[in-house]
N, C-alpha and C positions, 0 to 999 in steps of 0.2 A: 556470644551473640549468635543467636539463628536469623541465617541470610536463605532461607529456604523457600522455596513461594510457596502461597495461602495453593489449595485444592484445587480450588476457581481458576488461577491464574497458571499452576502445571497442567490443568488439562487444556487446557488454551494453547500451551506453550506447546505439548504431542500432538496436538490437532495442525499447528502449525508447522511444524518440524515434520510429519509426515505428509504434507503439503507438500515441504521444499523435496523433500527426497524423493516422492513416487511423482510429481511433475513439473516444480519450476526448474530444478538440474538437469532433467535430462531435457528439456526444450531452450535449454539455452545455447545450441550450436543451431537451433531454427532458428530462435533471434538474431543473433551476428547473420544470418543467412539474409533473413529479411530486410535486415537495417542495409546492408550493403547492395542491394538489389534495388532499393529505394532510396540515396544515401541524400536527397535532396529533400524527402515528406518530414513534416513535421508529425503529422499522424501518428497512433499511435500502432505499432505493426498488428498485422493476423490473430500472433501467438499470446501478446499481451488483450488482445480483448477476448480471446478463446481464453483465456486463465483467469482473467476478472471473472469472469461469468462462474467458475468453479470456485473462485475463490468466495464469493458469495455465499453458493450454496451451503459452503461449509463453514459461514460463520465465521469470514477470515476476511472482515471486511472495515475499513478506518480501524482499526486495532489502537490509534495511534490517539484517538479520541476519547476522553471521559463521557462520561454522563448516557444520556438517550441517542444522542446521535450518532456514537461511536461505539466502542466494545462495552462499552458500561462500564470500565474500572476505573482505575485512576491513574495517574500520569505516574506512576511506580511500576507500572506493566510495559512500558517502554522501554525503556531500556534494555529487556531481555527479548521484546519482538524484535526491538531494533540492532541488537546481535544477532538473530537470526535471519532478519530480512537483510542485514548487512553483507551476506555470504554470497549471495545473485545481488549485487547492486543493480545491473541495469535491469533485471527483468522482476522481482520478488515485489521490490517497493510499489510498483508499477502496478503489478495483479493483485496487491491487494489493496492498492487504494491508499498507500501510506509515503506516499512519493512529494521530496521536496520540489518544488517553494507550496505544492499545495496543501502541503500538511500545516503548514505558517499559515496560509493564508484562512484556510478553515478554522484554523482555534482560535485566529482574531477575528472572523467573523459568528463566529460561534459565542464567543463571551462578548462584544463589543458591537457586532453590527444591528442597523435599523430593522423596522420587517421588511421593508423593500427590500434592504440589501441581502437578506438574507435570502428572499424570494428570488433574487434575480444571479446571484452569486454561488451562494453557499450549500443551497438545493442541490443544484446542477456539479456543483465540486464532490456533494457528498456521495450525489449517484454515480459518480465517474461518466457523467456524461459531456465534460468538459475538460479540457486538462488546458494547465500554462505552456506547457510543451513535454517535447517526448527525447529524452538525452541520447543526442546520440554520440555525442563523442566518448573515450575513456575514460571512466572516473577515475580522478587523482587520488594515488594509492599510496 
């Protein structure tokens, strides 16, 4: 059995992995820096909106999504973004836009909400221009 990925989904996969190496690793001693300087904002820090913004550009954005709203593939490309964005839990998920509960809340408004809801929710989830909140404690490991 070939467990190999399609062409589409390994250049995806280097695109993203030279993401995590040339910037989300080594900005994550600014984060713990940030989050503890502020340890009361729900906001989301400096470093994570300075990384959205490049994570974007490069195409490295809802990964975690099917169809037109998200990376375009299928829900079988998960799993290996979500090894790799697994490595920076608190900062990876964050800059690219693939951070729980609003990756939930996106694919059930994505296949299941009204146009309203999707006007008033799901837009604003999808640009990162709104978040549920921003983790600051340890994740459980």
């Amino acid at each position: 059995m070939d467990f190999a990925h399609d062409r589409m989904t390994g250049e995806l996969l280097e695109r993203l992995d030279s993401f995590m190496n040339d910037r989300v690793y080594p900005r994550e001693i600014e984060l713990e820096a940030q989050l503890a300087a502020s340890p009361a904002s729900w906001a989301p820090p400096p470093v994570v909106e300075e990384l959205k913004l490049e994570a974007r550009e490069r195409g490295l954005w809802n990964l975690f999504l099917p169809g037109t709203e998200g990376a375009g593939r299928t829900k079988g490309l998960r799993a290996p973004v979500c090894e790799l964005l697994g490595r920076s839990p608190r900062l990876a998920p964050a800059a690219t836009n693939c951070a729980a509960p609003d990756t939930g809340n996106m694919e059930l408004l994505s296949a299941y909400g009204t146009t309203a809801q999707k006007a008033d929710w799901l837009d604003p989830l999808l640009d990162g221009s709104i978040r549920s909140s921003f983790c600051m404690s340890e994740p459980d490991v």
